[in-house]
N, CA, C and O atoms as a CHARMM CRD file, in Angstrom:
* protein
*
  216
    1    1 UNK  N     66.69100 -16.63300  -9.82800 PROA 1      0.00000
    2    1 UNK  CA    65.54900 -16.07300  -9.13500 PROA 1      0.00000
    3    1 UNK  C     65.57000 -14.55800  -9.33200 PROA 1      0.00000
    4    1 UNK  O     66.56400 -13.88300  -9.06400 PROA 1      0.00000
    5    2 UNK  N     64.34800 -14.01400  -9.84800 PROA 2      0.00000
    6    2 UNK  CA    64.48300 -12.33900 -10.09700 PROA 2      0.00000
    7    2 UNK  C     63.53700 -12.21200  -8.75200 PROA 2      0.00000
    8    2 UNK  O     63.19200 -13.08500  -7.95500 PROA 2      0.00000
    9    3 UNK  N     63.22500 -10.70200  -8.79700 PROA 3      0.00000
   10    3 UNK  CA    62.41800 -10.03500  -7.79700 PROA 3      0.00000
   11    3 UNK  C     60.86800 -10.23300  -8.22100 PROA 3      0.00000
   12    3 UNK  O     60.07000  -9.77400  -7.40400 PROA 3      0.00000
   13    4 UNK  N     60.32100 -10.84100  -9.36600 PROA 4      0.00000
   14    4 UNK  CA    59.16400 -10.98800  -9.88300 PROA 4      0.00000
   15    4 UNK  C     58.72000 -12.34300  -8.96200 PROA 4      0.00000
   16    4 UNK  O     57.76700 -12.36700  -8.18300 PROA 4      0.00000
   17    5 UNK  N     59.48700 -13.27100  -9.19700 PROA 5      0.00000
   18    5 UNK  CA    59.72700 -14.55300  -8.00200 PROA 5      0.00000
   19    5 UNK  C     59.48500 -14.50600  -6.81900 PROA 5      0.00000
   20    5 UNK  O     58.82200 -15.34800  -6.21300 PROA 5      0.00000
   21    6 UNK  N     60.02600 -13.44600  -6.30900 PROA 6      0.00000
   22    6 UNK  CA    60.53300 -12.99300  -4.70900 PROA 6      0.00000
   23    6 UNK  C     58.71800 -12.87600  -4.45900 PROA 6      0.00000
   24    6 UNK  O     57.94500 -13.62200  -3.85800 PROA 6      0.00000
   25    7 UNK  N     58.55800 -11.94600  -5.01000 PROA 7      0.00000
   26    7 UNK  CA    57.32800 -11.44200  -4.80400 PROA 7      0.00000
   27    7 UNK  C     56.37900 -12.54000  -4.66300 PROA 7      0.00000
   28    7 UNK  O     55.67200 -12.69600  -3.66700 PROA 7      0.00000
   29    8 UNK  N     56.38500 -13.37200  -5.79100 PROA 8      0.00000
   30    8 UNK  CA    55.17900 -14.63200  -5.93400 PROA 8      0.00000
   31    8 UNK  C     55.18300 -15.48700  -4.70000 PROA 8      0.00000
   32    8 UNK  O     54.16400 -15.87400  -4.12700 PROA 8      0.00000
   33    9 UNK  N     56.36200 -15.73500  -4.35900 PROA 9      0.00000
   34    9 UNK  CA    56.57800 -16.69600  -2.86800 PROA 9      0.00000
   35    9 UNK  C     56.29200 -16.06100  -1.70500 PROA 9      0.00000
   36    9 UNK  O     55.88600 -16.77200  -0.78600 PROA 9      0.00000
   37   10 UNK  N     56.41800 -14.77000  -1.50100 PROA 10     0.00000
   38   10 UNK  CA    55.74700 -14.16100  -0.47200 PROA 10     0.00000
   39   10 UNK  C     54.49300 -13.75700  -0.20600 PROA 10     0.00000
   40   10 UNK  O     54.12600 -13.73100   0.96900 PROA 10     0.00000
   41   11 UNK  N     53.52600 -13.33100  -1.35400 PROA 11     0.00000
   42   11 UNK  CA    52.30100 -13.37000  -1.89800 PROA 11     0.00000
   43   11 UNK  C     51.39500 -14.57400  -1.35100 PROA 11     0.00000
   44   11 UNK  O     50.35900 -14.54100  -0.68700 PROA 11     0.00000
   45   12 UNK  N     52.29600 -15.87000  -1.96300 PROA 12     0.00000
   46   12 UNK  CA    51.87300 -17.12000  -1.85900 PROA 12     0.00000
   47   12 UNK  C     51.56300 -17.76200  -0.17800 PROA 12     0.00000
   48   12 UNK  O     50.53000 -18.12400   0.38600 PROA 12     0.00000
   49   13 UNK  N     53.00300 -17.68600   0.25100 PROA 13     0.00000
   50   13 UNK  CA    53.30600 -17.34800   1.67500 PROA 13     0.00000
   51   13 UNK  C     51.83000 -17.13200   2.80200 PROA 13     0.00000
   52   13 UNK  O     50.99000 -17.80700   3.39800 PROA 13     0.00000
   53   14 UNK  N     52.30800 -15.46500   2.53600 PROA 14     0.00000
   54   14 UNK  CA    50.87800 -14.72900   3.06900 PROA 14     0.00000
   55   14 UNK  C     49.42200 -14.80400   2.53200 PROA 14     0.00000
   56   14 UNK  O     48.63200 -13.92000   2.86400 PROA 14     0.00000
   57   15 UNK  N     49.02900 -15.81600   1.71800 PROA 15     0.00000
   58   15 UNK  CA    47.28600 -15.65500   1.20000 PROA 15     0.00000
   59   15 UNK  C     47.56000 -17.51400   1.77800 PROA 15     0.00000
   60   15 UNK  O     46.68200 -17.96200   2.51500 PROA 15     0.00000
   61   16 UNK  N     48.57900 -18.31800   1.46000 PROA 16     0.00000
   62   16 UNK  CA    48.12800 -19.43000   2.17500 PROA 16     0.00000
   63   16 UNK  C     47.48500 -19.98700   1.06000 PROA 16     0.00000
   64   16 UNK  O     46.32000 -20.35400   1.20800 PROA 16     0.00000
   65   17 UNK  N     47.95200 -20.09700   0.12800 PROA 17     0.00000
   66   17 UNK  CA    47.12800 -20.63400  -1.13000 PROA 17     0.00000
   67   17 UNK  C     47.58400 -19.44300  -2.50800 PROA 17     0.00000
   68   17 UNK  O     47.72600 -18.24800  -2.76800 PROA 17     0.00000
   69   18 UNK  N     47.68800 -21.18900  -3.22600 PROA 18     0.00000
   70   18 UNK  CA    48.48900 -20.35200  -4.91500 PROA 18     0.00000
   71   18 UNK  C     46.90200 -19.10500  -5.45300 PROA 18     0.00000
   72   18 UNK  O     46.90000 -17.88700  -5.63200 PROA 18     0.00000
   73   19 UNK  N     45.86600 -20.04700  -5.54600 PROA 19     0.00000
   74   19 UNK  CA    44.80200 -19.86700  -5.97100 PROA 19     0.00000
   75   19 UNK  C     44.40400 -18.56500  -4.98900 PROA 19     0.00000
   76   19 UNK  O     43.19900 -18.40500  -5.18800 PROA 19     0.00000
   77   20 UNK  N     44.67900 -17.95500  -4.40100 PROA 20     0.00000
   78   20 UNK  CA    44.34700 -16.56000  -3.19800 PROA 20     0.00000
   79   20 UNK  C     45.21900 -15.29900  -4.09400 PROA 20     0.00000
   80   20 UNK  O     45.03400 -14.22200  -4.66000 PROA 20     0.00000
   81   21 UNK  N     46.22800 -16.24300  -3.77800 PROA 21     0.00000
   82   21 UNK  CA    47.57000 -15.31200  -4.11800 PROA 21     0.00000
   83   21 UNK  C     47.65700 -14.88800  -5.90700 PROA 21     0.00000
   84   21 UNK  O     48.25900 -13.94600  -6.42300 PROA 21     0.00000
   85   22 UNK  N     46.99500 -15.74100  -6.42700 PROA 22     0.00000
   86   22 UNK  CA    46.84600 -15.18900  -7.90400 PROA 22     0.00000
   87   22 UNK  C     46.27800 -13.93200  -8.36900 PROA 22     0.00000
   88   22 UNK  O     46.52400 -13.04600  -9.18700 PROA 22     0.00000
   89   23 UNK  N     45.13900 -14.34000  -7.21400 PROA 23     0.00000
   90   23 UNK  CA    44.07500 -13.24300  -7.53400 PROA 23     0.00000
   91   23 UNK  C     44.50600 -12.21000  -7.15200 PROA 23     0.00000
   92   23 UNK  O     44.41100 -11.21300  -7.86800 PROA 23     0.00000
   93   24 UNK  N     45.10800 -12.16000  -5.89700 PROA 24     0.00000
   94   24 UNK  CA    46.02600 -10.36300  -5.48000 PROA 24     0.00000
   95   24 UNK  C     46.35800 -10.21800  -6.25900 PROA 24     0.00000
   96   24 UNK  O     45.88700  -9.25100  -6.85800 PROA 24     0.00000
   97   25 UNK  N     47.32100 -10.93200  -6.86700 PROA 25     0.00000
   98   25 UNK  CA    48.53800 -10.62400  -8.05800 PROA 25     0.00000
   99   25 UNK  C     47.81600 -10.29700  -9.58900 PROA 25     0.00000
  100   25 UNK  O     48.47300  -9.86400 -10.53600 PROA 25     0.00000
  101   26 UNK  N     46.43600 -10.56700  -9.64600 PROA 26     0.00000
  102   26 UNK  CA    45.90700 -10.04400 -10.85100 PROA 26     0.00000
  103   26 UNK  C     46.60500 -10.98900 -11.75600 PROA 26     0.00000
  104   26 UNK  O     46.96100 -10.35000 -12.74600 PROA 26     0.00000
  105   27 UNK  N     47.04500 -12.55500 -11.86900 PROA 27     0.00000
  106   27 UNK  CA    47.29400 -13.45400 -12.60700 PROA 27     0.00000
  107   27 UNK  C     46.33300 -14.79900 -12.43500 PROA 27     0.00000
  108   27 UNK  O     45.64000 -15.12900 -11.47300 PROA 27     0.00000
  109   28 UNK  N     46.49500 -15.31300 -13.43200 PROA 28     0.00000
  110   28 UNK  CA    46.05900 -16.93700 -13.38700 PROA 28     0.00000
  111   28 UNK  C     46.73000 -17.93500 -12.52700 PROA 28     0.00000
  112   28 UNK  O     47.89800 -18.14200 -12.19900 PROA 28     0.00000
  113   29 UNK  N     45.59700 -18.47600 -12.27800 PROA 29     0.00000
  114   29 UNK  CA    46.04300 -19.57700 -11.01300 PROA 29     0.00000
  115   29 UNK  C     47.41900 -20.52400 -11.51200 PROA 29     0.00000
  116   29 UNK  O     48.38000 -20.99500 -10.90500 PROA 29     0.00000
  117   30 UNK  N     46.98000 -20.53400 -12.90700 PROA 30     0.00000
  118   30 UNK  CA    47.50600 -21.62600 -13.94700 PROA 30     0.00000
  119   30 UNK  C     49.24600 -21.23400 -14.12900 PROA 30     0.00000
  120   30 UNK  O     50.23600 -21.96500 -14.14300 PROA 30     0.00000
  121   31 UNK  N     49.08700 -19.77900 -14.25200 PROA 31     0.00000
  122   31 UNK  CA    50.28500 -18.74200 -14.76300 PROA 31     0.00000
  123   31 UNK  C     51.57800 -19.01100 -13.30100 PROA 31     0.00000
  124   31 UNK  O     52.69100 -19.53600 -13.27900 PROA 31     0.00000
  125   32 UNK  N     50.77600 -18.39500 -12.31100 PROA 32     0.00000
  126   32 UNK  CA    51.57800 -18.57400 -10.67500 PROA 32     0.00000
  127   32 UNK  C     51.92600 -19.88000 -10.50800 PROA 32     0.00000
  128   32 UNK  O     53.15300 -19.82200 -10.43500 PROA 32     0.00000
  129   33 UNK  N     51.66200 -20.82900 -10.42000 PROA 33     0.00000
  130   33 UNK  CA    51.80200 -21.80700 -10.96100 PROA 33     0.00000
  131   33 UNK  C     52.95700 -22.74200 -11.22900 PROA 33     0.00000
  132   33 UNK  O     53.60300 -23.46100 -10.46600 PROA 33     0.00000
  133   34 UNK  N     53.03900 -22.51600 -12.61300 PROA 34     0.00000
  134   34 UNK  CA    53.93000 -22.68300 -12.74800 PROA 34     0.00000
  135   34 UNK  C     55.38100 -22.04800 -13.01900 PROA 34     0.00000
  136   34 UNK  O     56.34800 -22.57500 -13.56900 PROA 34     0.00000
  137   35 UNK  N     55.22500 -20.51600 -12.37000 PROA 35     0.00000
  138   35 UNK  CA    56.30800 -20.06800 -11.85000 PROA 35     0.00000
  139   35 UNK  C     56.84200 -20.68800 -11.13900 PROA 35     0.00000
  140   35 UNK  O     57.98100 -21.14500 -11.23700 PROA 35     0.00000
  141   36 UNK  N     55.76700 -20.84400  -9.95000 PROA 36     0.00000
  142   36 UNK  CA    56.62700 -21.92300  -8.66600 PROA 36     0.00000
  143   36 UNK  C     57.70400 -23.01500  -9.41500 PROA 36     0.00000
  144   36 UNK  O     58.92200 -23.14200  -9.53900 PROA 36     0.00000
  145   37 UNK  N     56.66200 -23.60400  -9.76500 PROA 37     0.00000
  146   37 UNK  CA    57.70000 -24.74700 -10.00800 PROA 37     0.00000
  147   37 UNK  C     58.45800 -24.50700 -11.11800 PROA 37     0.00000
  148   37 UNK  O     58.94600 -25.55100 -11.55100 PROA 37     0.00000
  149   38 UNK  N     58.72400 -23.60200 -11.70000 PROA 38     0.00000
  150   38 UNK  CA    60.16500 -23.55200 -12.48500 PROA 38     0.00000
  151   38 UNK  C     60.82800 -22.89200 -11.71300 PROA 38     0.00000
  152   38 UNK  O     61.92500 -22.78300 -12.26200 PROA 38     0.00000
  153   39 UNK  N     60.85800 -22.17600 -10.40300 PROA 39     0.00000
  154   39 UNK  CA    62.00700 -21.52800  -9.31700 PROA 39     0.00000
  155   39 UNK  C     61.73600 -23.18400  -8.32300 PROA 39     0.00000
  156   39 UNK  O     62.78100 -23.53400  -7.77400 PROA 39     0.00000
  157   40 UNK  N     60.95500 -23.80700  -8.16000 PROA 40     0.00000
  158   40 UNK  CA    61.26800 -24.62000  -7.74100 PROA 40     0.00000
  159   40 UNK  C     62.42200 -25.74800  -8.24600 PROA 40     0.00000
  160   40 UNK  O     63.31700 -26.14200  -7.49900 PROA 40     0.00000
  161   41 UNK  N     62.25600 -26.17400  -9.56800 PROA 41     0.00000
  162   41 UNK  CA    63.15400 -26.85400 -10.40300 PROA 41     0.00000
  163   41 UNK  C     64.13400 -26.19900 -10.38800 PROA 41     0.00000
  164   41 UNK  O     65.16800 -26.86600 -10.36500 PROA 41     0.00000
  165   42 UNK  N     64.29500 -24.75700 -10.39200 PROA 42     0.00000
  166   42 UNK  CA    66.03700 -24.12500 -10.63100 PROA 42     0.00000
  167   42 UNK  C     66.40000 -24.39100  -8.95100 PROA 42     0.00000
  168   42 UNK  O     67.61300 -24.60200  -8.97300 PROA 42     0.00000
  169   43 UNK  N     66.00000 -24.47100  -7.69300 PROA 43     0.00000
  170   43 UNK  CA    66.49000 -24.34300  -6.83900 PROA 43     0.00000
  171   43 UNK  C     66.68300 -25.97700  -6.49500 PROA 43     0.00000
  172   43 UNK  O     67.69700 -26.34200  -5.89900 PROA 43     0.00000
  173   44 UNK  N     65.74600 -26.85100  -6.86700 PROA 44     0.00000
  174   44 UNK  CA    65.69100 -28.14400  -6.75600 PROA 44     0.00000
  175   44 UNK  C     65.49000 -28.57400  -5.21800 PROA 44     0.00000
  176   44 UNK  O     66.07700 -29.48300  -4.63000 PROA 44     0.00000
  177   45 UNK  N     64.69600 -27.86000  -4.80600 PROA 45     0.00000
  178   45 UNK  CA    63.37800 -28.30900  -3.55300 PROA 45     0.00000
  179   45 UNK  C     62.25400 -28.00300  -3.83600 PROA 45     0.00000
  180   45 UNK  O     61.99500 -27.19500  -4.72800 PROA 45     0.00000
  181   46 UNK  N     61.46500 -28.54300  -3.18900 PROA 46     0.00000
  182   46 UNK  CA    59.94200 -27.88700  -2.85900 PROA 46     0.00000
  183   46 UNK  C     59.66300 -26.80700  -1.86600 PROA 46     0.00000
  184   46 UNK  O     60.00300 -27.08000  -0.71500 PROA 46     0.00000
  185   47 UNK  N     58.99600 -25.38100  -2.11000 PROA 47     0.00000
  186   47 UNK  CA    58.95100 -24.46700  -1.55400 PROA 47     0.00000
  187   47 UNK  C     58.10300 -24.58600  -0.32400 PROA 47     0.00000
  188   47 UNK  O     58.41600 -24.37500   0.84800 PROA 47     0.00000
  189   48 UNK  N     56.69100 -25.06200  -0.96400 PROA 48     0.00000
  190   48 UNK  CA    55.30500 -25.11400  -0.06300 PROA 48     0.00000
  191   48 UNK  C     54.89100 -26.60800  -0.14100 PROA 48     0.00000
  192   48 UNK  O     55.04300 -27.34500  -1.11500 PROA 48     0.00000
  193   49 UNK  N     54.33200 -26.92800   1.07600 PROA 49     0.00000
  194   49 UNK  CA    53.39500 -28.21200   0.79400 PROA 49     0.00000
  195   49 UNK  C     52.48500 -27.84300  -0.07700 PROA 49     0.00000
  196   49 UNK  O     52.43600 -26.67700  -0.46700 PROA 49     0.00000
  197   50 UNK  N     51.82100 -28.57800  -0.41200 PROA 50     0.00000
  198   50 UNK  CA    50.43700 -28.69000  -1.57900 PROA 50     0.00000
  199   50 UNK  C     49.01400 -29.66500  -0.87300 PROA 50     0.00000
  200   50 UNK  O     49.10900 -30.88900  -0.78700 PROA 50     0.00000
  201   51 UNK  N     48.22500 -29.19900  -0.58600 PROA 51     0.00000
  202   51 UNK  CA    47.37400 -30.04700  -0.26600 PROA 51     0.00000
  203   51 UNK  C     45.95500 -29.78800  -1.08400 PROA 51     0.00000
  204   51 UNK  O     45.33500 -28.72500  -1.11500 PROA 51     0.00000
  205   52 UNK  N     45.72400 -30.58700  -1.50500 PROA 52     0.00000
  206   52 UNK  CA    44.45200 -30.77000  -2.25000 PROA 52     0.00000
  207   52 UNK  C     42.70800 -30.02700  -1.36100 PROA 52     0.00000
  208   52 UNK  O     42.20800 -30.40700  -0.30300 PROA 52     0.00000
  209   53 UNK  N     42.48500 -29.53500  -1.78400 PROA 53     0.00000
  210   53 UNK  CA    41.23800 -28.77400  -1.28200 PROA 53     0.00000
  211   53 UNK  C     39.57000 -29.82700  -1.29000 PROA 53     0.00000
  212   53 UNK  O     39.00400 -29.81900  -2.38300 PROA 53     0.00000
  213   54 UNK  N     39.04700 -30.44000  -0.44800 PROA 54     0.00000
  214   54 UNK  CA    38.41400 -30.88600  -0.90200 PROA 54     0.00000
  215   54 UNK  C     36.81700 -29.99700  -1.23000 PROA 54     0.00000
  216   54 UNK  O     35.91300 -30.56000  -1.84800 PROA 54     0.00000
């Protein structure tokens, strides 16, 4: 886990949505993403629930 990470999960955290938190971050929804889940896979939990938006 670097500090680029740190950042994305707290970002994520506080907007309450990957798709919020991208846009602060001036990245793709697509990009944030799958950061998560490759710090998710290195830590081997799930960070956030996920719920589908209808």
């Amino acid at each position: 886990m670097d500090t680029k990470q740190i950042e994305y999960i707290i970002k994520i955290a506080d907007e309450g949505s990957i798709t919020r938190a991208a846009e602060k971050l001036f990245i793709t929804q697509s990009a944030l993403s799958q950061q998560l889940q490759k710090l998710e896979k290195e830590l081997g939990a799930p960070l956030f629930v996920r719920n589908k938006s209808d």
